[in-house]
C-alpha positions in Angstrom: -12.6 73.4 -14.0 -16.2 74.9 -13.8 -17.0 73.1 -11.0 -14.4 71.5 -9.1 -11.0 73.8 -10.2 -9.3 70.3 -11.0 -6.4 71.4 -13.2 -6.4 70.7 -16.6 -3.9 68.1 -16.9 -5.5 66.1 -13.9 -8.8 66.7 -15.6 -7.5 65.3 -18.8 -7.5 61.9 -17.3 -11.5 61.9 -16.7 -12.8 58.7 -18.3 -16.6 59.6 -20.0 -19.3 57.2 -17.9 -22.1 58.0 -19.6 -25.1 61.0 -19.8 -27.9 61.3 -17.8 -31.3 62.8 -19.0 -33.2 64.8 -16.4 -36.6 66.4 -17.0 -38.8 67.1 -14.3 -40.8 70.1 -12.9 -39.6 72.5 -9.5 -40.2 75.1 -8.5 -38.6 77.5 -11.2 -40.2 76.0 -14.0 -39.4 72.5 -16.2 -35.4 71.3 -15.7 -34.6 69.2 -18.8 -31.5 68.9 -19.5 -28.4 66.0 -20.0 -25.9 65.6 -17.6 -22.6 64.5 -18.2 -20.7 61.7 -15.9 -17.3 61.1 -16.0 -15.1 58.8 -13.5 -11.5 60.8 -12.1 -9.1 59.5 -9.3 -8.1 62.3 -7.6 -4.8 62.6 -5.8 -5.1 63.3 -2.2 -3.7 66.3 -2.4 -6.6 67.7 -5.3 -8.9 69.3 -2.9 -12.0 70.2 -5.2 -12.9 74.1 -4.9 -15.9 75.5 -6.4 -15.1 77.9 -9.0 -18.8 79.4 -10.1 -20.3 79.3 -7.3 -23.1 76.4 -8.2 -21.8 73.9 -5.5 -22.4 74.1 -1.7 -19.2 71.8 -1.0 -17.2 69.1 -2.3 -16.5 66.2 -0.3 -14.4 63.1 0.0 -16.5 59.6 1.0 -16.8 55.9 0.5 -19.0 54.5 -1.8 -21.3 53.6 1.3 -21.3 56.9 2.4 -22.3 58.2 -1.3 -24.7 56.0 -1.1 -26.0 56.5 2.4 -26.5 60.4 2.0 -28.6 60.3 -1.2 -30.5 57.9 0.2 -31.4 60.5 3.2 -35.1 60.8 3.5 -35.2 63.3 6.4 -33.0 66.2 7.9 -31.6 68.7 5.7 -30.6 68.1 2.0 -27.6 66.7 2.1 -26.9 66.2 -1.9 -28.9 67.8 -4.7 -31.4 65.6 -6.6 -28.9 65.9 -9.8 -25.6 65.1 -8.0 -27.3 62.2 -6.3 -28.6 60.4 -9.8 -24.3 60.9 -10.7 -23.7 59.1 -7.5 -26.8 56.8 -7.8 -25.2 55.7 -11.7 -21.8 55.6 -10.2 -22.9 53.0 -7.4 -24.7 50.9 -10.1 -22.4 50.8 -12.4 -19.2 49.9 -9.7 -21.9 47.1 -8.8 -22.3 48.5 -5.3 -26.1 48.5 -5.6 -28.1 46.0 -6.9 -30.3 47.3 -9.7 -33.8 45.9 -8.4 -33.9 46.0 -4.3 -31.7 49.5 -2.8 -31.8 51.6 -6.6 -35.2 51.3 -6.9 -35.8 52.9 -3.3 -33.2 55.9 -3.9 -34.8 55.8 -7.3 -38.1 56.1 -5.9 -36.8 58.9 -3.1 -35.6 61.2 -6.4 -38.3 61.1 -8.0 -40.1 62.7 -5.2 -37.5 65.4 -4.3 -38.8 68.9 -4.8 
């Protein structure tokens, strides 16, 4: 609910995809923390909404979109450096991207975000 406002029985169905580890320095000081993936279909009528205010926007895209806007070297931020590792492991693990040649150049684009 926290972030999306999916109701409860819809968010029920989330499947666990794994956790994510994230520790790195910005601006405010060290970020290390674990975040938690989980795979949902939505219906097309679920229109995320943020509820606390932490998101910018929620949006519905392909895979190759996904995949095209964390990979986004120039212009304004398009997805935050922790939503686009989610999206980054969601692309590997549907097989999308292949783990050595297009992940390691996001990869390597993360690691430099600010």
């Amino acid at each position: 609910w926290e972030e999306a406002g999916v109701p409860a029985p819809l968010a029920a169905r989330a499947v666990a995809a794994g956790a994510l580890h994230v520790r790195r320095d910005t601006t405010d000081g060290l970020q290390w923390e674990t975040i938690l993936a989980f795979d949902i279909a939505l219906p097309a009528d679920c229109i995320p909404v943020n509820q606390d205010g932490e998101a910018i926007e929620h949006r519905c895209v392909s895979l190759a979109e996904a995949g095209r806007l964390i990979a986004l070297d120039t212009g304004p931020v398009q997805v935050t450096p922790d939503a686009s590792l989610v999206v980054l492991y969601a692309l590997l693990r549907l097989g999308t991207l292949d783990a050595q040649g297009e992940a390691a150049a996001v990869l390597t684009m993360l690691a430099a975000a600010p």
